[in-house]
C-alpha positions as CSV (number, residue, x, y, z in Angstrom):
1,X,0.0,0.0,0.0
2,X,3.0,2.3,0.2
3,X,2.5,2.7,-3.5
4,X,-0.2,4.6,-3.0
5,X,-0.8,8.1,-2.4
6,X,-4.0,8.5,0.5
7,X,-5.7,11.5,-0.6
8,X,-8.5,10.8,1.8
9,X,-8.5,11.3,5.4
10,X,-8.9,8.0,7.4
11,X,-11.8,8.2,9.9
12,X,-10.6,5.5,12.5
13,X,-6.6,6.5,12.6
14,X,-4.6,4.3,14.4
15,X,-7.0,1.4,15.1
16,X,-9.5,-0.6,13.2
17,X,-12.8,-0.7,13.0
18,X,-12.6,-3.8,15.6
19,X,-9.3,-2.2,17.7
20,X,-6.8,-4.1,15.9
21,X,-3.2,-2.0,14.7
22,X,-4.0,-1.1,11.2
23,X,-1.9,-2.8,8.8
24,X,-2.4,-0.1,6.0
25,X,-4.6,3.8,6.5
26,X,-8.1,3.5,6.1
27,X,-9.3,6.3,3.3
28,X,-9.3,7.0,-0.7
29,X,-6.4,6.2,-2.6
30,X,-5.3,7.4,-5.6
31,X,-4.6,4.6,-7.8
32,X,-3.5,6.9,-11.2
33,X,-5.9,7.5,-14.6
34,X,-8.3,8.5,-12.2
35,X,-9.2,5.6,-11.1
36,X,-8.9,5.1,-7.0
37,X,-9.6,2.9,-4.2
38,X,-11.5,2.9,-0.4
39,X,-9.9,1.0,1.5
40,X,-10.5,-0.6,5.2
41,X,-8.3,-2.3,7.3
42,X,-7.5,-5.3,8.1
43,X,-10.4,-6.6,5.3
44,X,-12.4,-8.1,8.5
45,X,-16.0,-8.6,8.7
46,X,-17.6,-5.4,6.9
47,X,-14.2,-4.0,7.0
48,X,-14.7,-3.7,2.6
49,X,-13.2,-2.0,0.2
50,X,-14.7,0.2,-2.9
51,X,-13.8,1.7,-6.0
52,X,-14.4,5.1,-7.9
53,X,-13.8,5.5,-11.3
54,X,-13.7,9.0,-12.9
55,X,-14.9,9.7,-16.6
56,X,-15.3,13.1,-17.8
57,X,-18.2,15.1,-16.7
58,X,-19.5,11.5,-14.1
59,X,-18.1,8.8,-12.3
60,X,-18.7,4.7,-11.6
61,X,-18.6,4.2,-8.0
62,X,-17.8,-0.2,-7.1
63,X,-20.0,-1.0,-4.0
64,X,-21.1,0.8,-1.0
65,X,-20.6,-0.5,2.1
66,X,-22.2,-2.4,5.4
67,X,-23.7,0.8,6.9
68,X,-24.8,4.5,6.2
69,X,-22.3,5.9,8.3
70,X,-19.3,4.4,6.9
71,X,-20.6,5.0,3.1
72,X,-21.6,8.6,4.4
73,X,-17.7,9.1,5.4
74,X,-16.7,7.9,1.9
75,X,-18.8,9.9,-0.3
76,X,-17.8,12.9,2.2
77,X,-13.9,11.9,1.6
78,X,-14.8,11.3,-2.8
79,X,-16.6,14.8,-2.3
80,X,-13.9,16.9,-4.5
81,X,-14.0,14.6,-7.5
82,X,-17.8,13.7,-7.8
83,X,-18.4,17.2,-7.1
84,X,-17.1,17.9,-10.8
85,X,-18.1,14.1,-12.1
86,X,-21.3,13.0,-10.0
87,X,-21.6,9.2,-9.8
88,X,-24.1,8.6,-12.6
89,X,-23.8,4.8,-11.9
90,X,-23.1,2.7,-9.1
91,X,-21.9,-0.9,-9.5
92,X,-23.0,-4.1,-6.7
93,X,-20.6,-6.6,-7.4
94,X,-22.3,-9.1,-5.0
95,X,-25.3,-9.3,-2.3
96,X,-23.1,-9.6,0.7
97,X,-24.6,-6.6,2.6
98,X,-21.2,-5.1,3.0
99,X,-21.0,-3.8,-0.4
100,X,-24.8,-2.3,-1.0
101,X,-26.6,-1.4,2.0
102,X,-25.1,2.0,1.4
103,X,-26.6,2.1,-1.6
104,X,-29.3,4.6,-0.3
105,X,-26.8,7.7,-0.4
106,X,-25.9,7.7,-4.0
107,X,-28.9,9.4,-5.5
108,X,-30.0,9.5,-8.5
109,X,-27.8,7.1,-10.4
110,X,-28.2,4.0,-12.1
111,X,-27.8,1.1,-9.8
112,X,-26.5,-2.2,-11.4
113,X,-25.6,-6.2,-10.5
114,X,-25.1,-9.0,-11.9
115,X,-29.0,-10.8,-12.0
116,X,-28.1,-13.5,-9.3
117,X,-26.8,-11.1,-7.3
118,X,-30.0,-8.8,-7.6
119,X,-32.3,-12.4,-6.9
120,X,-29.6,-12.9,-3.5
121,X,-30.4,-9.1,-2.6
122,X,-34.0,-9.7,-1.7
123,X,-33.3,-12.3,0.9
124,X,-30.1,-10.3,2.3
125,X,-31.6,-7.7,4.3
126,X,-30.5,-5.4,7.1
127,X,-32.7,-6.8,10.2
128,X,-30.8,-10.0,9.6
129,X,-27.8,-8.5,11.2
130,X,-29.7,-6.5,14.1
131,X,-31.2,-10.4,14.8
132,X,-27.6,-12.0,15.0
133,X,-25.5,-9.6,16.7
134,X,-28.3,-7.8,19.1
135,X,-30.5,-10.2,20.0
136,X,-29.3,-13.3,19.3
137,X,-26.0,-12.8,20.6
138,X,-27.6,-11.3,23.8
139,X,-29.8,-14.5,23.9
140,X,-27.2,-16.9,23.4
141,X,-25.2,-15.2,26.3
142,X,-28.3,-15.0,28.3
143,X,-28.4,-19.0,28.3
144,X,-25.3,-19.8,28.8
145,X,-23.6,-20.2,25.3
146,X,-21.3,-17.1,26.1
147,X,-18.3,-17.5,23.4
148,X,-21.1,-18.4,20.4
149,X,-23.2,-14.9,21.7
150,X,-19.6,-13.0,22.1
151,X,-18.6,-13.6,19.0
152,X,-22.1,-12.8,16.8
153,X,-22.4,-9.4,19.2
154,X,-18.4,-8.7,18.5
155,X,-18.8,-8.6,14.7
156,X,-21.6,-6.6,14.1
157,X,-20.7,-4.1,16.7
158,X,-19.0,-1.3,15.1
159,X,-22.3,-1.1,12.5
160,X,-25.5,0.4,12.6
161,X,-28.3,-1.7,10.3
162,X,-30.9,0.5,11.7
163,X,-31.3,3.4,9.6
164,X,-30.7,1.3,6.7
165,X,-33.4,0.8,3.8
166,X,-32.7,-1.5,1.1
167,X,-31.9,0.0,-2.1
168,X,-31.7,-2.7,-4.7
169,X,-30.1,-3.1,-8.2
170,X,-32.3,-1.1,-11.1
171,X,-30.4,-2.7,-14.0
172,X,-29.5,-6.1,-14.3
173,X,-27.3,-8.2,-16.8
174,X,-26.2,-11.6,-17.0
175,X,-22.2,-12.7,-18.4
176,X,-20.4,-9.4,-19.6
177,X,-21.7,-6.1,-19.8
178,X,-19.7,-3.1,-21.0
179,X,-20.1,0.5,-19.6
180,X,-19.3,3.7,-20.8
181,X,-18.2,6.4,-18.3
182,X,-17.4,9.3,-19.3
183,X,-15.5,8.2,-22.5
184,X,-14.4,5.0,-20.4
185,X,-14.7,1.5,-21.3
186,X,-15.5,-0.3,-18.3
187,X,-16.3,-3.9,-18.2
188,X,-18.3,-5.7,-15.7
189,X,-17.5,-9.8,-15.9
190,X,-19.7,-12.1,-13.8
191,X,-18.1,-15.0,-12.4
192,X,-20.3,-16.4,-9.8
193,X,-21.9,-18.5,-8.5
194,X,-18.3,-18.5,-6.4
195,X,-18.1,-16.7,-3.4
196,X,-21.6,-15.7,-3.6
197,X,-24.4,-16.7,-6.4
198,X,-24.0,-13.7,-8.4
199,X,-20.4,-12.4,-8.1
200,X,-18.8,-9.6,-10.3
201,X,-15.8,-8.2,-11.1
202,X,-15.0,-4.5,-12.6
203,X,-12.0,-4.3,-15.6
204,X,-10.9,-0.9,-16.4
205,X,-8.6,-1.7,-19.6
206,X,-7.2,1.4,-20.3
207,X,-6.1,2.0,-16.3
208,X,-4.7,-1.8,-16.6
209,X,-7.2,-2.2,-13.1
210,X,-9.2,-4.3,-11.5
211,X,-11.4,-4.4,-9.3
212,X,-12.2,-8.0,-7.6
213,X,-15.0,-8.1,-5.1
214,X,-14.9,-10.8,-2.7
215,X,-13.2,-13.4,-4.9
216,X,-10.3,-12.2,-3.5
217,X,-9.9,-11.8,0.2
218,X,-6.3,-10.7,1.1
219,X,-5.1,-10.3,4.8
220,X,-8.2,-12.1,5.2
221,X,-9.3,-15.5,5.4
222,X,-11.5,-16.1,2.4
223,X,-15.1,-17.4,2.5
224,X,-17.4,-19.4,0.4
225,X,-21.1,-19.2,0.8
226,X,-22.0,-20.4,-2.9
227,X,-19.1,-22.4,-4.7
228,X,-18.7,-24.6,-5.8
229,X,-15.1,-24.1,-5.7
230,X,-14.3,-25.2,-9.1
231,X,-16.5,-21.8,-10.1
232,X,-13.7,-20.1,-7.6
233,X,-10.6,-21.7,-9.2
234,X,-12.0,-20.1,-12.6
235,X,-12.6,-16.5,-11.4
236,X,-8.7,-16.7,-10.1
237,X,-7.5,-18.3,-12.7
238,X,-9.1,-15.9,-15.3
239,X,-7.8,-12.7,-13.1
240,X,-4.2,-14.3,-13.6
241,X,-4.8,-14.5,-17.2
242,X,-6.1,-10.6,-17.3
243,X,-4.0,-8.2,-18.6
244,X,-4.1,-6.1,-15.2
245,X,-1.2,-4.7,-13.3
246,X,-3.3,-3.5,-10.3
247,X,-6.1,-5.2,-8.3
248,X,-8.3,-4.0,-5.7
249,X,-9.5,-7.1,-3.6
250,X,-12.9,-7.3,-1.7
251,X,-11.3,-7.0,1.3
252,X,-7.4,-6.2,2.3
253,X,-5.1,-4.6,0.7
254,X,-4.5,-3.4,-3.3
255,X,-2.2,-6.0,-5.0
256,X,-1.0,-7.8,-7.7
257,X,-1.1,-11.1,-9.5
258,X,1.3,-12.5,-6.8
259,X,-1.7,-11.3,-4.1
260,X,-4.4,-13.5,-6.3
261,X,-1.9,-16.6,-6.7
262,X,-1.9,-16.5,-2.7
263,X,-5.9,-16.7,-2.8
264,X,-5.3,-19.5,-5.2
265,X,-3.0,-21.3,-2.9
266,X,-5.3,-20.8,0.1
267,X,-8.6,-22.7,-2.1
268,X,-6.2,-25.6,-3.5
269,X,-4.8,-26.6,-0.3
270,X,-8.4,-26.4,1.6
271,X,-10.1,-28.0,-1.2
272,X,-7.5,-30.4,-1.3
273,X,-7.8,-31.0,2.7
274,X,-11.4,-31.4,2.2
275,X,-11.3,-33.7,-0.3
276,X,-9.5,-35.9,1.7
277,X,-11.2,-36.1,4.9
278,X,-14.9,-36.4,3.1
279,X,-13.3,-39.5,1.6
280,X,-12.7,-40.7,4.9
281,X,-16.0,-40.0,6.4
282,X,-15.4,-36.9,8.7
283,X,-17.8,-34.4,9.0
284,X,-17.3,-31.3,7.7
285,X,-17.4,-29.5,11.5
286,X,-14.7,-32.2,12.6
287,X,-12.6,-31.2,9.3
288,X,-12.6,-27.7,9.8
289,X,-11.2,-28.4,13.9
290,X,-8.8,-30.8,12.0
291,X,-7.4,-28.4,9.6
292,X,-6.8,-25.2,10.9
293,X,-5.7,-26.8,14.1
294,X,-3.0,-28.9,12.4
295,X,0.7,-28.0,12.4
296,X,0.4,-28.1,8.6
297,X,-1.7,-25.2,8.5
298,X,0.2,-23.4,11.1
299,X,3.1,-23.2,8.6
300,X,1.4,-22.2,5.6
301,X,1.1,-18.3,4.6
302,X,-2.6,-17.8,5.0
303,X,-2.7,-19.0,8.6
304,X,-1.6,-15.7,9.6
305,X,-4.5,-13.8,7.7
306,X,-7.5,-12.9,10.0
307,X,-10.9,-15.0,10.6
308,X,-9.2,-18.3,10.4
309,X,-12.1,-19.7,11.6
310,X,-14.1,-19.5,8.2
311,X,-12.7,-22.6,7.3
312,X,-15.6,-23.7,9.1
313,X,-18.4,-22.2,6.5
314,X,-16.2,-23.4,3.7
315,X,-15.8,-27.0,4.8
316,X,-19.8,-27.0,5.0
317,X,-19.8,-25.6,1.3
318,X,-17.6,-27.8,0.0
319,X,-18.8,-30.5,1.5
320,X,-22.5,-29.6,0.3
321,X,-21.2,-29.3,-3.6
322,X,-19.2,-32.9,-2.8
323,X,-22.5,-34.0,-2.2
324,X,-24.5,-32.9,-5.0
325,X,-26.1,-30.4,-3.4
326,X,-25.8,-27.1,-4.8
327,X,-28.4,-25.1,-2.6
328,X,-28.2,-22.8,0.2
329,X,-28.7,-23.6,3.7
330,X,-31.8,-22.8,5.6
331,X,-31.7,-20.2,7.9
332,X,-31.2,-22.4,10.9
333,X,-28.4,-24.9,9.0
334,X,-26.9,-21.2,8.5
335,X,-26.9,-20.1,12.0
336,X,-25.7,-23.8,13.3
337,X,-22.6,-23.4,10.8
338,X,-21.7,-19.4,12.4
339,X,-22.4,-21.3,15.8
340,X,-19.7,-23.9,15.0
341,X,-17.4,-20.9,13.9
342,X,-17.8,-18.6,16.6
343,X,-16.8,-21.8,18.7
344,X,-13.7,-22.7,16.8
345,X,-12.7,-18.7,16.8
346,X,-12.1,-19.5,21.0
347,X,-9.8,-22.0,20.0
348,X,-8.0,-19.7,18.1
349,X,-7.4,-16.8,20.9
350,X,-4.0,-15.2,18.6
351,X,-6.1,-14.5,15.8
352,X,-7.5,-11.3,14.8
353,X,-10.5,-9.5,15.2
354,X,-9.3,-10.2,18.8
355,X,-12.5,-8.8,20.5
356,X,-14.5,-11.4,18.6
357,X,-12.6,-14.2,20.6
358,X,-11.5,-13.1,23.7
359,X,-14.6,-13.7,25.7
């Protein structure tokens, strides 16, 4: 990130949104040929980044984010550009909440996602969160299941879903869609179902950029609520293959191609794990323990990244697509896989966001 010039101010100096040392600022980036980058350390839960992209005479803004405070203190820091080049058009490059539920504040401009995504949106909504951290996670406490309640009140703490209202996709496409912004070629690329059922990614040719969404998690243990994963080893693969020099992941810090091969190495060695312990009749809560408690992992790269304990929704994914099954979860199968996480988190006490764990 010392490549980058900040031109932003960042809003939480010194500390993260969940207390942790930052390991980059938090604020707008300038990126060069107008194109720049928000970005939020450590690339936690809601901790997202988002793009801007300046034509001449309007702009593309990539995702908003989990809350209206946060996307208010964006827009406030983007002010000086989009005060010459509004944002005519505002891109959702999945139906994670984290990257929408700001939508709300950018008026007036077109609003556009991938049609999955836009069919994921209506069952995403804000009072989900407000549920899970504030009263179930008071609940849980209540009856004893302390860690499982710490953790679900822990991540949603630094948000505020209340004030939020929905503001959903008003163009759809499906495949490739090409923009112009200003005199910009802009290309929008689905690649989901991956990380979620409807994931995009943003190419801006002439600024050799790209912007990748949640297919990339950097910093940051990735997480797979969709797959399958074959789906996941194509997006990477096809972002190696891109003619891009700079890459703006969903979450951590702006990269390279040597940034998206680590991704790649994280999903072929869990994927590989997983394979070999559904062959052997674990269960995918068991596998999860196993893994990221192992030595082995211990030594590799990504055990270092934060949320280690995702490994527990993506052994239940995988193990879901080894089994045919390419649904969702129910609700409650959902909230008995975060259970299973928030418990695994305690057995990880050195990981970050540390106030998720240390109960």
């Amino acid at each position: 990130m010392d490549k980058w010039r900040r031109i932003g101010p960042a809003h939480v100096p010194g500390r993260t949104r969940f207390q942790e040392v930052p390991m980059y600022d938090e604020g707008l980036f300038d990126l060069g040929n107008e194109v720049y980058a928000w970005m939020v350390p450590n690339g936690s839960w809601g901790e997202s980044n988002a793009g801007l992209i300046v034509g001449n005479g309007e702009s593309l803004l990539i995702d908003t984010l989990w809350d209206l405070k946060y996307t208010r203190a964006m827009l406030d820091a983007m002010y000086p550009l989009i005060e010459r080049n509004p944002i005519k058009t505002v891109v959702n490059t999945h139906a994670d909440g984290d990257h929408w539920w700001g939508n709300e504040l950018v008026v007036n401009a077109e609003i556009i996602s991938s049609r999955a995504a836009c069919d994921e949106m209506n069952h995403i909504k804000p009072v989900s969160m407000i549920l899970l951290g504030h009263i179930l996670g008071k609940l849980l406490s209540f009856l004893g299941a302390g860690q499982v309640g710490h953790w679900f009140q822990n991540m949603v703490l630094p948000y505020d879903f209340k004030e939020v209202t929905p503001t959903m996709p008003t163009r759809t496409f499906e495949g490739e869609l090409v923009l112009d912004v200003g005199g910009r070629k802009v290309h929008l690329i689905q690649v989901g179902p991956a990380h979620t059922r409807g994931d995009v990614i943003v190419h801006v040719p002439d600024a050799r950029t790209l912007f990748c969404a949640d297919i990339v998690f950097l910093g940051s243990t990735p997480v797979m609520w969709a797959g399958p994963v074959g789906n996941m080893f194509a997006a990477l693969k096809k972002i190696l293959d891109m003619d891009v020099d700079v890459i703006v992941p969903g979450h951590g810090p702006v990269t390279d191609k040597s940034g998206v091969q680590k991704v790649l190495s994280y999903w072929e060695y869990v994927n590989r794990e997983a394979q070999k312990r559904f062959k052997a009749g674990m269960s995918p809560g068991k596998a999860a323990y196993e893994i990221v408690l192992s030595e082995e992992f211990s030594k590799k790269p990504f055990s270092g990244w934060n949320s280690p304990e995702r490994m527990m929704s993506n052994m239940h994914t995988l193990y879901r697509h080894f089994k045919g099954r390419t649904g969702s979860p129910n609700v409650p199968s959902l909230l008995n896989i975060m259970r299973k996480q928030a418990m695994l988190a305690h057995r990880l006490p050195e990981a970050e966001p540390a106030v998720m764990r240390k109960y």
